[in-house]
N, C-alpha and C positions, 0 to 999 in steps of 0.2 A: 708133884706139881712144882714146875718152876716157879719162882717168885718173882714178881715184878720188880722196879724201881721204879717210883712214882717223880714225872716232874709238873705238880701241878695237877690237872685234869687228864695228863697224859700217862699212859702206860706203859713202859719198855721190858720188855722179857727175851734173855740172852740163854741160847741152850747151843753148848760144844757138839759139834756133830762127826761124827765119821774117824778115820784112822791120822786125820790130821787136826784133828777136834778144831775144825772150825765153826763158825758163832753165828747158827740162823739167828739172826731177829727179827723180835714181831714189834710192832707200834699199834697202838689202837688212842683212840678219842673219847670224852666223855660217852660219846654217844654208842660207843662199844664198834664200831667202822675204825678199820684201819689197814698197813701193811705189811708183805712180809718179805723180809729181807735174804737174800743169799742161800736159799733153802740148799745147802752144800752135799748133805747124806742123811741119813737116817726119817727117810720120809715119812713115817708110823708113827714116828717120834713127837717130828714136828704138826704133824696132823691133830696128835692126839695132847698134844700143846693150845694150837687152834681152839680145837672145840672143848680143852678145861676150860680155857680163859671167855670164852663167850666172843669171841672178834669174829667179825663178819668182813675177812679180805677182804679189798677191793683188788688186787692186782700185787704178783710180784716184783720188787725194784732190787734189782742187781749193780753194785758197787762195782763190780769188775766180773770178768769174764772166766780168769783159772777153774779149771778143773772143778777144785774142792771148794768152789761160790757157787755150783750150778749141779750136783750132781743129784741133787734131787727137785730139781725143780721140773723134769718133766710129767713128776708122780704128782708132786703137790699142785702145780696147774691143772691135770686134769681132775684130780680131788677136788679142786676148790672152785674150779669153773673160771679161773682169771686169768686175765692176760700177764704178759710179762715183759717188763719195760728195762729197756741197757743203751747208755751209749754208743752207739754205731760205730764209731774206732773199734772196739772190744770187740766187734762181732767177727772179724777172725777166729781169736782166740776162742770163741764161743763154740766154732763150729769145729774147732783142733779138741773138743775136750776128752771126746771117748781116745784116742792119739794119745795126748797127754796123761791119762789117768793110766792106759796100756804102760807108759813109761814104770809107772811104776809097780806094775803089775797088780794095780785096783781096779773092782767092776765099776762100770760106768753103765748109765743109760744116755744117748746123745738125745739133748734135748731138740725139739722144732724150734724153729727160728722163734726171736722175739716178734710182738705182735705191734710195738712202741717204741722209737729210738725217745732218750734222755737228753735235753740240750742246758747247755750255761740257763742258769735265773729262772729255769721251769720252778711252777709252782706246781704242788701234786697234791690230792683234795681227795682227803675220804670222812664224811661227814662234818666232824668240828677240828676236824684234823688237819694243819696245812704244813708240808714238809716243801724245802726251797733245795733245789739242786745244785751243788756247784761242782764246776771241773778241778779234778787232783791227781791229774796224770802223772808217770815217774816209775811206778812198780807197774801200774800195765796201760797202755795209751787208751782207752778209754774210760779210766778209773774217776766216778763221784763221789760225791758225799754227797749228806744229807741230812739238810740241817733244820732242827727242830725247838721248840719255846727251851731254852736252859739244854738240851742235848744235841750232840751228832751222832750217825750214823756213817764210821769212819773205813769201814773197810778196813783193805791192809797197808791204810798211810801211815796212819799212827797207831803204836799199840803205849804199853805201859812198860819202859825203859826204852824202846824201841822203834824201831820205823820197817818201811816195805823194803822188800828186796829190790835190789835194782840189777842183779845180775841175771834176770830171768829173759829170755825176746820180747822186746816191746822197752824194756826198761830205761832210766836215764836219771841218775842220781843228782845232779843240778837240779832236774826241771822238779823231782819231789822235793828235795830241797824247797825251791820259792813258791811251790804252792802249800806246802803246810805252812810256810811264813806268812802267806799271801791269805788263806781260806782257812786252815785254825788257831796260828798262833796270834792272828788277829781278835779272835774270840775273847771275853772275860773267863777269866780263872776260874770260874767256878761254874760251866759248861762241863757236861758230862760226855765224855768218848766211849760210844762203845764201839771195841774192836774188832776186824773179824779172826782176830787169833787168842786167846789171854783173857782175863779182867778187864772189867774196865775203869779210866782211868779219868782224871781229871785235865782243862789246856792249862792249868797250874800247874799244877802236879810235874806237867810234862814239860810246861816253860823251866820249873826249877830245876827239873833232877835228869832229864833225856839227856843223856851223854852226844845223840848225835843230833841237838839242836843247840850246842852252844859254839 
């Protein structure tokens, strides 16, 4: 059983998934309602994460659109009976993914479209649970975050020494530049990142020591 990290009333649980060990997360609320983030691969995994932890989804929320943020979320949608919510830029990329995962000669299942586009200052609500959207395009043009009491849920902007690609289509190394300065290095220090690649990290941490934010 994965272990949580507690902030507060909230609940965050990080599980590496698939051959690029990227980072489903789940969130849940006092009242055990919550979301699940980037279900990327190993859908059994994450299922049987779900139902240790006692969380009753409301709906998948996708940070971004690649490949390995989506390759199981057409197993874990209909497992779970939820919808699943992306920024509408992303949804190219979304529908390139069985394409892109073929590049590298990984199985894919190509998910159905999303049911929800994600906009700037959405507020998203599952029981005592209330996470605030913001735009952090740069590594893929419909890239958010989400952001929670003391945590984000950061995707692949920020990781711990690091930041997103920007060499991949869609990319643009300025524009992540001013919105991690603009959306997390606005945050107090002691805000929690979890990433979708690594550990996670601190916006201290990562104001002091990220080599590619000074």
């Amino acid at each position: 059983m994965v272990k949580p990290f507690d902030h507060g009333p909230v609940r965050v649980w990080s599980l590496p998934t698939g051959p690029l060990q990227e980072n489903a997360v789940l969130v849940a609320g006092a009242q055990g309602q919550g979301f699940l983030f980037d279900p990327g691969d190993d859908a059994e995994r994450i299922l049987a994460l779900v139902r240790d932890a006692g969380v009753s989804v409301q709906a998948i929320l996708l940070t971004h659109a690649h490949f390995d943020h989506t390759g199981a979320v057409q197993a874990t949608r209909e497992a779970l009976g939820v919808p699943v919510h992306l920024h509408p830029a992303d949804l190219p990329l979304y529908r390139l993914g069985q394409a892109s995962a073929a590049r590298w000669n990984l199985p894919f299942v190509q998910p159905a479209d999303p049911e929800h586009a994600l906009t700037q200052d959405q507020t998203l609500t599952a029981g005592d649970l209330n996470l605030r959207v913001r735009e952090l395009p740069g590594h893929a043009p419909g890239h958010v975050v989400f952001l929670g009491p003391g945590f984000v849920i950061a995707g692949d902007t920020l990781f711990q020494g690091g930041i997103g690609r920007t060499d991949l289509p869609g990319g643009d190394h300025p524009q992540l530049i001013a919105g991690l300065e603009r959306e997390l290095l606005s945050l107090p220090d002691d805000v929690s990142v979890y990433p979708g690649h690594g550990p996670r990290t601190t916006v201290g941490f990562e104001r002091r020591t990220n080599p590619f934010l000074r």
